[in-house]
C-alpha positions as CSV (number, residue, x, y, z in Angstrom):
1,X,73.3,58.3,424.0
2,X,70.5,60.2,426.2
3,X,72.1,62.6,428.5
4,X,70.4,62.1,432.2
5,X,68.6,65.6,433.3
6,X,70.6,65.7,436.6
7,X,73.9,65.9,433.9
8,X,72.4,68.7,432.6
9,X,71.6,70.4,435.2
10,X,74.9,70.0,437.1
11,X,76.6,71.8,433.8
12,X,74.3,74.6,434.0
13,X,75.6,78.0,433.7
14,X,72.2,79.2,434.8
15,X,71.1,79.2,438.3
16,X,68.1,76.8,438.6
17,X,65.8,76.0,441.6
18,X,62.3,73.9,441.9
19,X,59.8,74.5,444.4
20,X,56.1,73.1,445.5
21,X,53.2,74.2,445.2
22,X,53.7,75.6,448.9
23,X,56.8,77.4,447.9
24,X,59.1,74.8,449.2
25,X,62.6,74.3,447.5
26,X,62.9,70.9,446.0
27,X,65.9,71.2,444.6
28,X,68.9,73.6,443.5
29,X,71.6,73.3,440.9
30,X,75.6,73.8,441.7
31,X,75.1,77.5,439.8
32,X,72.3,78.7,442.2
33,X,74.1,77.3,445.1
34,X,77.2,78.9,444.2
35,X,75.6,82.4,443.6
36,X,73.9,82.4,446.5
37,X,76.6,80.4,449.1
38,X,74.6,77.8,450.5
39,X,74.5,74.1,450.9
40,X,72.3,72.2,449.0
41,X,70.9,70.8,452.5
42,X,70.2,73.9,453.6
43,X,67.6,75.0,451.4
44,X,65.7,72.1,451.0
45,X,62.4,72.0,452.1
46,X,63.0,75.9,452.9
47,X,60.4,78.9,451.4
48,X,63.0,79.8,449.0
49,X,61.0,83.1,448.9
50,X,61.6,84.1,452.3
51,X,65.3,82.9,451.8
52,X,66.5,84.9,449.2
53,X,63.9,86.9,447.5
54,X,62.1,88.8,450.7
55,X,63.3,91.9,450.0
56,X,63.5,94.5,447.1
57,X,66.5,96.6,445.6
58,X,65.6,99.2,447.4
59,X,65.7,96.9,450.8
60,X,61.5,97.4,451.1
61,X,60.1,94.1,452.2
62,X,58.4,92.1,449.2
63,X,55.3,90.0,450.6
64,X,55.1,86.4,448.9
65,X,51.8,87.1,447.4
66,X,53.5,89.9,445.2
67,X,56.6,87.7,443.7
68,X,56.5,86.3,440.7
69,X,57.9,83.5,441.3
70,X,54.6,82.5,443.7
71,X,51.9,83.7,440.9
72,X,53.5,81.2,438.3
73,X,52.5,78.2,440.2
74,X,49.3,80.1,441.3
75,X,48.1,81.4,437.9
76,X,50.2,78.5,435.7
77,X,51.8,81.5,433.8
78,X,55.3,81.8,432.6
79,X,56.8,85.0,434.5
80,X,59.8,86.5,433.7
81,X,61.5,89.5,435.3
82,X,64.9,91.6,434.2
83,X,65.8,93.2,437.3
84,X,65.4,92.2,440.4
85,X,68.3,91.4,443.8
86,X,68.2,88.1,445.0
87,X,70.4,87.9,448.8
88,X,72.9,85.5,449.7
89,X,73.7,83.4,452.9
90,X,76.3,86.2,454.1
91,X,73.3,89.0,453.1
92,X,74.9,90.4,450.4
93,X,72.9,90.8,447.6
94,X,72.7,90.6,443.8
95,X,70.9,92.2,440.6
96,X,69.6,89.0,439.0
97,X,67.2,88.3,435.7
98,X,65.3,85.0,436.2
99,X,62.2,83.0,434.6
100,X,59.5,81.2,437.0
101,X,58.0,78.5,434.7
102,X,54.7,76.3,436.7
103,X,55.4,72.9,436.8
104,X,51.9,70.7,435.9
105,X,51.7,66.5,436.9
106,X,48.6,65.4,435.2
107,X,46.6,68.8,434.5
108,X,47.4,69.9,438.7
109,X,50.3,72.6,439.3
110,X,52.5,70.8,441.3
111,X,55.1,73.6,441.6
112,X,57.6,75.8,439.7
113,X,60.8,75.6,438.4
114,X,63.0,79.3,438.2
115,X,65.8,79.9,436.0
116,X,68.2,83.1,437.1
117,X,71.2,84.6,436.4
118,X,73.6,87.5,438.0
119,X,73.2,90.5,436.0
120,X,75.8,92.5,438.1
121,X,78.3,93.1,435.2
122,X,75.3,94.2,432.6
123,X,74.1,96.7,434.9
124,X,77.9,97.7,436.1
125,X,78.2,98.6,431.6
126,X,74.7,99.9,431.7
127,X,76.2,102.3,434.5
128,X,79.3,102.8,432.7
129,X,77.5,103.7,429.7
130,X,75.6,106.2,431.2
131,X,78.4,108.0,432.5
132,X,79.9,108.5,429.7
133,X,76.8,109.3,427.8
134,X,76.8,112.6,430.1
135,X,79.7,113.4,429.5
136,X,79.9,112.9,425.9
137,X,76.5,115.2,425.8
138,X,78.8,117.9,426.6
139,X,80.9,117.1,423.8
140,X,78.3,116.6,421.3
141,X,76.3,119.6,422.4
142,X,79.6,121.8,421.7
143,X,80.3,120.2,418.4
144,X,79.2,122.3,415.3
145,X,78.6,119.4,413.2
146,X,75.0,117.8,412.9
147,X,75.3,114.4,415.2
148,X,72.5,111.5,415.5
149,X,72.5,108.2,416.6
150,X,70.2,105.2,415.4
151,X,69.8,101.5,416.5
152,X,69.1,98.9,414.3
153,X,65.9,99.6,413.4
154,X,66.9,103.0,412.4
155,X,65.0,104.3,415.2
156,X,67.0,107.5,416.6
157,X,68.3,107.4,419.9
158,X,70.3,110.9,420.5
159,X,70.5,114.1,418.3
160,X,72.9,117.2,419.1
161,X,71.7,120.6,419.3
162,X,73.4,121.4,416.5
163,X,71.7,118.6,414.2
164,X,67.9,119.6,416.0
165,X,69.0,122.9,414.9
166,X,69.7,122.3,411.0
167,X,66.9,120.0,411.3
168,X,64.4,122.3,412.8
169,X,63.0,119.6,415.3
170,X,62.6,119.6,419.1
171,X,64.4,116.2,420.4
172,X,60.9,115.3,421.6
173,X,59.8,115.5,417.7
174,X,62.9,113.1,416.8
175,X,63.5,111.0,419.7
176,X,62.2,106.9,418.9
177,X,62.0,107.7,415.4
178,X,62.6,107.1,411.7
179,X,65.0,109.5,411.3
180,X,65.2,108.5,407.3
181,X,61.9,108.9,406.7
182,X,62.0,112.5,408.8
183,X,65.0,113.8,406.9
184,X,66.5,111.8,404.2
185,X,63.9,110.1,402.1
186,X,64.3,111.9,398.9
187,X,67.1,112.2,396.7
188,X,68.6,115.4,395.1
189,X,66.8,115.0,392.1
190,X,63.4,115.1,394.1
191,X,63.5,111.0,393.9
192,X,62.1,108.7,396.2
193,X,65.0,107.6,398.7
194,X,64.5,103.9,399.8
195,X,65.6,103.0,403.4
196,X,67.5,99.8,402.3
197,X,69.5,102.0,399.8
198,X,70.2,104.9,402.1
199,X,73.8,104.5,403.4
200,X,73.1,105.5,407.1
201,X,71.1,102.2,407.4
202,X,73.8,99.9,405.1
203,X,76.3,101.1,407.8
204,X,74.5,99.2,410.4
205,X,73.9,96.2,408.6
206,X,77.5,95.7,406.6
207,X,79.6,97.1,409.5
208,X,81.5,99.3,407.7
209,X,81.6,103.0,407.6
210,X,79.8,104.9,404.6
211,X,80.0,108.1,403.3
212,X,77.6,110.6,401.4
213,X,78.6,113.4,399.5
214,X,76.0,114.9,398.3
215,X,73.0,114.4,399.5
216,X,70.2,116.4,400.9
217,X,68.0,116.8,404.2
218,X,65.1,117.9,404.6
219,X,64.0,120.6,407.1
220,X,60.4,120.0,409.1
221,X,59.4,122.9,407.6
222,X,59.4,121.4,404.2
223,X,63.0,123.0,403.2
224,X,65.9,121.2,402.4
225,X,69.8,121.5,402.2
226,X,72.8,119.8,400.7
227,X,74.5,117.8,402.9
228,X,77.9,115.7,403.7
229,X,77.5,112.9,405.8
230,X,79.4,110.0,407.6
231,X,77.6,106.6,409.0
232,X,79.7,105.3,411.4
233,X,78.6,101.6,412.6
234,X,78.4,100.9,416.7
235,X,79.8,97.7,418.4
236,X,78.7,96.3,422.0
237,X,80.7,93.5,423.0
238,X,81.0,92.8,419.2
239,X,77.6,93.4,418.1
240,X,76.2,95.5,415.7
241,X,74.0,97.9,418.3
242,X,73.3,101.0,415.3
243,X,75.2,104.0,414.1
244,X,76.1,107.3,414.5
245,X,75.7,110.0,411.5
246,X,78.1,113.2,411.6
247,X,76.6,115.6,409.3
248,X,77.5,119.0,407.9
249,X,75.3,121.5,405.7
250,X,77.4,122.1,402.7
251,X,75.0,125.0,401.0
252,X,78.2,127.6,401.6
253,X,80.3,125.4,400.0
254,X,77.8,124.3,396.8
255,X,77.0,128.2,396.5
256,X,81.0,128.7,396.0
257,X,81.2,126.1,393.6
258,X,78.8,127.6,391.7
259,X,80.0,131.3,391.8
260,X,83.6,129.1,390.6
261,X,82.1,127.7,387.8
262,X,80.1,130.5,386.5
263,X,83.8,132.9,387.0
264,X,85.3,130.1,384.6
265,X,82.5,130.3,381.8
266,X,83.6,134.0,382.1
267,X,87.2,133.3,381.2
268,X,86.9,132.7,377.5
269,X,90.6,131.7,376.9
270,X,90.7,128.9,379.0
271,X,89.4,127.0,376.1
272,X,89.4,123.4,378.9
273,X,86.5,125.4,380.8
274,X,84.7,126.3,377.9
275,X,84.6,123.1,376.7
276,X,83.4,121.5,379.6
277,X,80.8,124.2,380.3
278,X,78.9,124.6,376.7
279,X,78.0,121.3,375.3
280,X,78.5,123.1,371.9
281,X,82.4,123.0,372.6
282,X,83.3,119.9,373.2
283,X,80.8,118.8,370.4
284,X,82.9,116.2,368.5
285,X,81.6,114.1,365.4
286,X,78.7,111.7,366.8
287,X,77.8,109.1,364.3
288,X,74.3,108.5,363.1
289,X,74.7,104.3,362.6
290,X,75.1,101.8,364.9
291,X,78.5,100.7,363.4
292,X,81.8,101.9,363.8
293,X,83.3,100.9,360.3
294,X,82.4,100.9,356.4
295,X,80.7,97.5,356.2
296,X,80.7,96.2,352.6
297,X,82.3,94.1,349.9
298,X,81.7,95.9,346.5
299,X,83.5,97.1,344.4
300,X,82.1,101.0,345.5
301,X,83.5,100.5,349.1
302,X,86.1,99.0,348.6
303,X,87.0,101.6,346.3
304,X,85.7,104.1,348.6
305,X,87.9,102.8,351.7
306,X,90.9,102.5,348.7
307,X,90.2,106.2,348.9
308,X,90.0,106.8,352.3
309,X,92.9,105.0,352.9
310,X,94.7,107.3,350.1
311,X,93.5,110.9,351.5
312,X,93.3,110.0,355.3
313,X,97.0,111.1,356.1
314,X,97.4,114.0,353.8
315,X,95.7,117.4,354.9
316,X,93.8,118.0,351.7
317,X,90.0,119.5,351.5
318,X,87.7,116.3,350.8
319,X,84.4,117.1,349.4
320,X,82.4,114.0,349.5
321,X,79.1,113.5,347.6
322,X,75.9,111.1,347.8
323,X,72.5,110.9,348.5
324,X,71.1,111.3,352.1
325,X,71.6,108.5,354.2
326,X,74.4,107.1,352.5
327,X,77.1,107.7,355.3
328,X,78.7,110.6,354.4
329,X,79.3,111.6,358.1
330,X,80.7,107.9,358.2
331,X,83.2,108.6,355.6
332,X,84.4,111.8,357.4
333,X,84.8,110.0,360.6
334,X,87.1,107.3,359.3
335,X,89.3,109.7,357.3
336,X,90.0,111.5,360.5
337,X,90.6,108.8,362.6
338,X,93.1,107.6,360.4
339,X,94.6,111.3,359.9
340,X,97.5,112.6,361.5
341,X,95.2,115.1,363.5
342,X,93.0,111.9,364.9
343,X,94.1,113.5,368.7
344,X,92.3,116.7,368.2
345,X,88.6,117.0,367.7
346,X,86.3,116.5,364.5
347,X,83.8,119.1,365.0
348,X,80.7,118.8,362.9
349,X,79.1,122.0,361.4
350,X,75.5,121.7,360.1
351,X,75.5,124.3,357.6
352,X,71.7,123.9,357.1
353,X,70.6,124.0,360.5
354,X,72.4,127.8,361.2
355,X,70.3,130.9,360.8
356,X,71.7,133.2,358.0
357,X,71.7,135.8,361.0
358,X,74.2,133.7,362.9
359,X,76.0,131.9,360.5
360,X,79.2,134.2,361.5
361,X,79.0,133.6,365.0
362,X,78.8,129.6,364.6
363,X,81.5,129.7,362.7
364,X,83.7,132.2,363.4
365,X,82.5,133.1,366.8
366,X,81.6,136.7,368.5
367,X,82.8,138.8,371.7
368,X,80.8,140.1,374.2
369,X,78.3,142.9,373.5
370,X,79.0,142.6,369.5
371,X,75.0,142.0,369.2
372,X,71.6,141.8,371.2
373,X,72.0,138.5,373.0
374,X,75.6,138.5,372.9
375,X,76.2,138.4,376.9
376,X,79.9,136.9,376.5
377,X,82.3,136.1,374.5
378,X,82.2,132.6,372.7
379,X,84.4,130.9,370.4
380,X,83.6,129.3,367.3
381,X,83.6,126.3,364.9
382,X,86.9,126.9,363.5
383,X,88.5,128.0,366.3
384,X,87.3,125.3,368.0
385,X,88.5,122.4,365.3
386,X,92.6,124.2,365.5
387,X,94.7,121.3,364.7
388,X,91.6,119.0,364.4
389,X,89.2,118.5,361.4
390,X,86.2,120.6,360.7
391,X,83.3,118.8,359.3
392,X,81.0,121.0,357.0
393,X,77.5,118.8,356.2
394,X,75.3,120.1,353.6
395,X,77.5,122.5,352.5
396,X,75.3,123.3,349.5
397,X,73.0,124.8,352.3
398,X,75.2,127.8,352.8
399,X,73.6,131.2,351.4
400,X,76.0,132.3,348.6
401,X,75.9,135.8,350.2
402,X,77.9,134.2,352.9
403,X,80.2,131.8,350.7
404,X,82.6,134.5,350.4
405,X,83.3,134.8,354.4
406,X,83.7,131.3,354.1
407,X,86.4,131.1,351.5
408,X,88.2,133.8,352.6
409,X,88.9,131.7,356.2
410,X,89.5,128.8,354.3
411,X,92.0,130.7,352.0
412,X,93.8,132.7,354.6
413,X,93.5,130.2,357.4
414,X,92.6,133.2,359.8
415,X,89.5,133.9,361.2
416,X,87.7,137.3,363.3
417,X,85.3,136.9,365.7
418,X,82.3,139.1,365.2
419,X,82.6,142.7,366.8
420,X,86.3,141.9,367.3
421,X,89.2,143.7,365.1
422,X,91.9,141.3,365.5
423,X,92.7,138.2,363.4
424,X,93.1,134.3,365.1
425,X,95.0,131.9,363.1
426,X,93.3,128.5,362.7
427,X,95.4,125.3,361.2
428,X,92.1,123.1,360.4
429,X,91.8,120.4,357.7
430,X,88.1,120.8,355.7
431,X,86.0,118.1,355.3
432,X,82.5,118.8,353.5
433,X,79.6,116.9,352.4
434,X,76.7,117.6,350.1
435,X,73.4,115.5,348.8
436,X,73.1,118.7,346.3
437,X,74.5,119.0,342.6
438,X,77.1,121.9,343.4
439,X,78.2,122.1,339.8
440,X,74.2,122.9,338.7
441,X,74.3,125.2,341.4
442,X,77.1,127.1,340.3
443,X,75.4,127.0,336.8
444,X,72.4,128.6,338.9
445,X,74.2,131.1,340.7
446,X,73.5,129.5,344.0
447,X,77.2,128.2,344.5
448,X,80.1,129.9,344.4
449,X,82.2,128.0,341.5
450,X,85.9,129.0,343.4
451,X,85.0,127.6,347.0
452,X,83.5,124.3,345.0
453,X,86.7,123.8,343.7
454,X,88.7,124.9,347.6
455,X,86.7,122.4,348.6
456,X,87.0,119.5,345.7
457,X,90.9,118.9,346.1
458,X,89.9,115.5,346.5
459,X,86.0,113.9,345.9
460,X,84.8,111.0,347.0
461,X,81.2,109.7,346.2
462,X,79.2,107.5,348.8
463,X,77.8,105.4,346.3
464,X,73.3,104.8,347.3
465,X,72.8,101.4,348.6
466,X,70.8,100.4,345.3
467,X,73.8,100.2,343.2
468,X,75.8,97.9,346.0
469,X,73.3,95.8,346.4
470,X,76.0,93.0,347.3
471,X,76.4,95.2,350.4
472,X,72.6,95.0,351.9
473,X,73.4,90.8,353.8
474,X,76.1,92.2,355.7
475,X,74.6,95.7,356.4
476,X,71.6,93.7,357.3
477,X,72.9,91.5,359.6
478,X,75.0,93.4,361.0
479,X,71.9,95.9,362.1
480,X,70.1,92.6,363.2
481,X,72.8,92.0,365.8
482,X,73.5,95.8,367.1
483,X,69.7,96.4,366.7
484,X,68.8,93.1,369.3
485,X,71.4,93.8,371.2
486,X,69.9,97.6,371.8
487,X,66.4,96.5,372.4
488,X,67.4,93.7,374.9
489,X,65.6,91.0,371.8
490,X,66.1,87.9,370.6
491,X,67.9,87.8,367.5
492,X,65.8,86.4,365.0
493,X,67.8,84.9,361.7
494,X,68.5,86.6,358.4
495,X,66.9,84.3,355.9
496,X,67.8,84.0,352.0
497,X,64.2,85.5,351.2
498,X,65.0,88.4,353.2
499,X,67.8,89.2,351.5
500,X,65.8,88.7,348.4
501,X,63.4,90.8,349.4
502,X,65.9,93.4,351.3
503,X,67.8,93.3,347.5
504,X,64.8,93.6,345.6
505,X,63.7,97.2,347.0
506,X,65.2,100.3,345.8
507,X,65.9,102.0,348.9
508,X,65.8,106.0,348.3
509,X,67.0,106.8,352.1
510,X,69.6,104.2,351.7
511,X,71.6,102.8,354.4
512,X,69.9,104.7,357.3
513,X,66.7,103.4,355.6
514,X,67.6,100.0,355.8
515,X,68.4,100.6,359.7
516,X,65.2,102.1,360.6
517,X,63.3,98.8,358.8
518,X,65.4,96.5,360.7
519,X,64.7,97.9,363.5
520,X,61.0,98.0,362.8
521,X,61.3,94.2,361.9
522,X,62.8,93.1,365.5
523,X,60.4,95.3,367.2
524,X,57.1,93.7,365.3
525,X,58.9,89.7,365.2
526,X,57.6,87.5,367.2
527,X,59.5,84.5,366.4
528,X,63.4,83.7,365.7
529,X,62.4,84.7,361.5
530,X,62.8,88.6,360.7
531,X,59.5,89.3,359.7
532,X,60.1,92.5,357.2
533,X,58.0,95.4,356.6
534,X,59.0,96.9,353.5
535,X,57.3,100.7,352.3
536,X,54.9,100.5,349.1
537,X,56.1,101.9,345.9
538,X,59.4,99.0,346.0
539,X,60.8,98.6,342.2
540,X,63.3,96.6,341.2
541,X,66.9,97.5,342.2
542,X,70.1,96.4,339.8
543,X,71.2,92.9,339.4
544,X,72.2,91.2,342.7
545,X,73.8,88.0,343.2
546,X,72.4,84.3,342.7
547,X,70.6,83.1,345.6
548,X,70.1,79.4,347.2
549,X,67.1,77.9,348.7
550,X,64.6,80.5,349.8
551,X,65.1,79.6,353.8
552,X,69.1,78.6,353.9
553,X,70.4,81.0,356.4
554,X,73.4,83.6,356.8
555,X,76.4,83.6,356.5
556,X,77.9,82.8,353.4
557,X,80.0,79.7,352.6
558,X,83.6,79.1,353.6
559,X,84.5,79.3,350.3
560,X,83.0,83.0,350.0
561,X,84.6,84.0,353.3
562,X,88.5,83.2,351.7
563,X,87.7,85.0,348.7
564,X,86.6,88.2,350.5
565,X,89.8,87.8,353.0
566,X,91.8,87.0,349.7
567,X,90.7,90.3,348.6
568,X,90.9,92.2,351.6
569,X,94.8,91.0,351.7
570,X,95.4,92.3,348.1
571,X,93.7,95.5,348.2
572,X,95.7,96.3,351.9
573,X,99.2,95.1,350.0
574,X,98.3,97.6,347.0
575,X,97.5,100.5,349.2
576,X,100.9,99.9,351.0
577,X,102.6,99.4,348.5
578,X,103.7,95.6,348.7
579,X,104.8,96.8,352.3
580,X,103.9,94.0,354.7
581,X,105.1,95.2,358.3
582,X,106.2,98.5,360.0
583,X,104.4,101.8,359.7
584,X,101.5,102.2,356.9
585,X,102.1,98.3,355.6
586,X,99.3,95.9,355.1
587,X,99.1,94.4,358.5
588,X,98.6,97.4,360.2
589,X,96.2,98.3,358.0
590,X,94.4,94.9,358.7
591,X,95.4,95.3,362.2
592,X,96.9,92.1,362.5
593,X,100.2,90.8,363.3
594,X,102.8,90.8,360.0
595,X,103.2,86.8,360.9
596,X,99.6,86.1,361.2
597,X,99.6,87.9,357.5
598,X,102.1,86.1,355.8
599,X,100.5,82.9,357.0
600,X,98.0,83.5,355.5
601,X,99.5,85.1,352.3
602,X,101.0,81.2,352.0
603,X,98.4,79.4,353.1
604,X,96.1,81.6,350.1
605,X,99.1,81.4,347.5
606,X,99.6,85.0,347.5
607,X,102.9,86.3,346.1
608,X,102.4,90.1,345.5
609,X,105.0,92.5,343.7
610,X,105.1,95.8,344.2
């Protein structure tokens, strides 16, 4: 239904007048008769100008040739004005904001039409505000903390004297601008510090009040400081209008933290601070493979994890043996995670990386001033594995001048810092690991024949990845998946000719060699196939199992799946045992519940006797 335009300008909240092109009212809305107190009647035909407009603010007279409302229908412009008084019938008068828009009948001004509105109570707020601006300057200019004020263009629109003053700025220098880009527009780390990210500006936009802890400013003389900061959004009659930032130079505060954290690396028995200070410390065993467990089915890890399983809660020496790269560091970390001292740290030793000079300071630590360079006291290996496990790799790498200092911790369980003549007892569990013949070096006087056998309570060989070679699928694919996964890639699909060709090489670095080409293969394929690079010189490795069609992908049949879960089951029941539930039985070792496992002890026709 079309609304007539007398409706809508009856329901007008806006004062609105016409007049000719002589000035002459032609018509006035209820608004503008209301806000001005006459009749309709008695402004027709009337120079509104001379009515209610002849006069400015300030009472000076205002000629008609100077209004605004005049030059529209003169110049056909749209003119718009924000504060001017427009007077009443009882000549009172009123702040008012209006448009004069020219009126055009077939290319000839006719006239103008004006659209005004009382502005009283925006000017009375405007007033308001002003007032208690002053008198909040008095307040901000006592305060101590660093104060600024921005609108929503991040523009600034008041800074204390005590904010110019960490700043360095006069308020001429800062007043209308970016205050981010001024002060705030790198990071701590000497970064670029967007505006969208900085927190001063989110405050505005969100409406909620962010905080920055540690941060910095920068001076204008190119300086800068730490800072603390809170961006506190502004509300007008429930609009976002900017923010105010309350700032506070923390450099007092940073330089005490400091001076606290280098009096705790001074303190050398609280063992928590030491820790967290030298990375050396808190060094735990990190492993060198992507996976977290043994991954295999022969017959050489499952003997190995038979063995594991065996040794892992006992606190006997282990000396395990096998080539590099076949996860001898992996073998060490799952015997102590399944020890009884799986709460306190592994700490890994690499005997072959430690100048002879300070192989008694690694290990057994040293006290201040005991040598040049010794600046403060530090605690060793040992000391630092107590009631953990201390991991020795390539323990063959140990100069037999220094075997003896060795054995005589591990036989006496006490160890003495160098320059200190006092005794610590250590309660450590020793685990080692060579790629070396120890027994030929004994033969050759390179090995000490009674710390080989302190150390060989119980061997265990990490058997090289040519003689599994049952193994390399699952090792494969497994590296495929935490390999693509890494490197954000596709993961291309294990094919039956890789495995061939995977089973077919003889692998001298062994599993971590077998990484390292897998990794090589995802980064160089460029389809969903695993294009493999394999070194020159490959030989035959032993006998591996039948394979089907040369493309068939991975994984193996259902068939082969129960059989290696039917194994699984059996080898977990011997190693408890026959025990099926509670502490140490086969479904904790599976880690599944004992119901689950004698479902599927029924469903596989297991019966097992102890």
């Amino acid at each position: 239904m079309e609304v007539h335009k007398d409706l809508l300008l009856e329901a007008a909240g806006e004062g609105i007048y016409g007049l000719d092109e002589n000035g002459l009212t032609t018509f006035a809305n209820p608004a503008a008769l209301k806000m001005l107190g006459y009749e309709c009647d008695e402004l027709l035909g009337k120079p509104m100008h001379a009515v209610l407009h002849h006069s400015h603010a300030d009472g000076s007279h205002y000629p008609n040739k100077e209004c605004p409302i005049y030059a529209a229908f003169k110049d056909g412009e749209v003119h718009h004005v924000d504060d001017e008084v427009f007077w009443r019938k009882d000549g009172s008068s009123f702040p008012v904001e209006y448009t004069s828009t020219p009126i055009r009948e077939k290319d000839r001004l006719v006239g103008a039409v004006v659209v005004f509105k009382d502005i009283t109570e925006r000017l009375e707020a405007k007033a308001r505000i002003e007032v208690l601006t002053r008198r909040n300057e008095l307040i901000l200019a006592a305060a101590g903390e660093g104060i600024y004020g921005v609108d929503t263009q991040g523009l600034t629109t008041f800074a204390n004297p005590a904010a110019l003053e960490m700043l360095g700025y006069r308020y001429e220098e800062v007043d209308r601008q970016s205050i981010h880009d001024m002060t705030h527009h790198t990071r701590a780390d000497g970064s670029h510090f967007p505006k969208e990210e900085c927190p001063i500006y989110t405050s505005f936009k969100d409406g909620k009040v962010h905080r920055g802890v540690d941060d910095l400013f920068w001076r204008k003389d190119g300086s800068s400081f730490p800072v603390e900061y809170t961006s506190t959004p502004i509300f007008y009659n429930g609009e976002l209008t900017g923010a105010v930032a309350v700032f506070k130079d923390i450099s007092e505060r940073k330089k005490a933290e400091q001076e606290l954290r280098e009096a705790y690396r001074e303190v050398a028995k609280m063992k928590a601070q030491l820790e967290a200070e030298n990375d050396y410390l808190q060094e735990e065993f990190k492993l060198e493979h992507d996976f977290v467990g043994i991954i295999g089915k022969s017959h050489a890890i499952k003997q190995l994890q038979h063995q594991v399983e065996l040794v892992a809660p006992t606190d006997a020496s282990v000396l395990i043996i096998g080539e590099s790269g076949t996860g001898k560091e992996l073998v060490a970390h799952a015997i102590h995670e399944r020890s009884n001292r799986k709460e306190r740290p592994l700490i890994r030793v690499n005997c072959a990386a430690i100048p002879k000079e300070l192989f008694e300071s690694e290990f057994f630590g040293h006290s201040r001033g005991a040598f040049t360079g010794a600046t403060k006291d530090r605690t060793g290996r040992f000391e630092l594995a107590h009631g953990g496990t201390i991991f020795l790799d390539e323990v063959g790498e140990i100069p037999i001048e220094l075997q003896s200092k060795l054995l005589r911790v591990l036989q006496e369980g006490q160890v003495e810092r160098v320059g200190e003549e006092h005794t610590r007892s250590i309660d450590v569990r020793v685990i080692a690991a060579t790629n070396r013949d120890l027994k030929k070096d004994i033969l050759d006087n390179k090995f000490r024949e009674d710390l080989f056998f302190r150390l060989n309570v119980f061997p265990i060989e990490a058997a090289p990845l040519r003689d599994r070679p049952e193994d390399i699928p699952l090792l494969a694919q497994h590296f495929i998946e935490a390999c693509a996964r890494r490197l954000n890639r596709a993961e291309p699909r294990l094919t039956q000719q890789n495995v061939r060709q995977l089973q077919s090489y003889h692998w001298p670095g062994n599993v971590r060699e077998l990484q390292n080409v897998i990794e090589r293969a995802i980064i160089v394929s460029s389809s969903k196939r695993l294009q493999l690079d394999l070194p020159s010189g490959e030989s035959p490795a032993s006998p591996h199992l039948p394979q089907p069609s040369e493309d068939s992908p991975l994984p193996y049949t259902e068939s082969e799946r129960v059989a290696a879960d039917k194994a699984n089951i059996l080898l977990a029941l011997k190693i408890a045992n026959g025990k099926i539930s509670g502490k140490g039985g086969a479904a904790e070792l599976l880690q599944i519940k004992p119901t689950t496992l004698a479902s599927r002890m029924r469903v596989m026709g297991i019966e097992y006797e102890k």
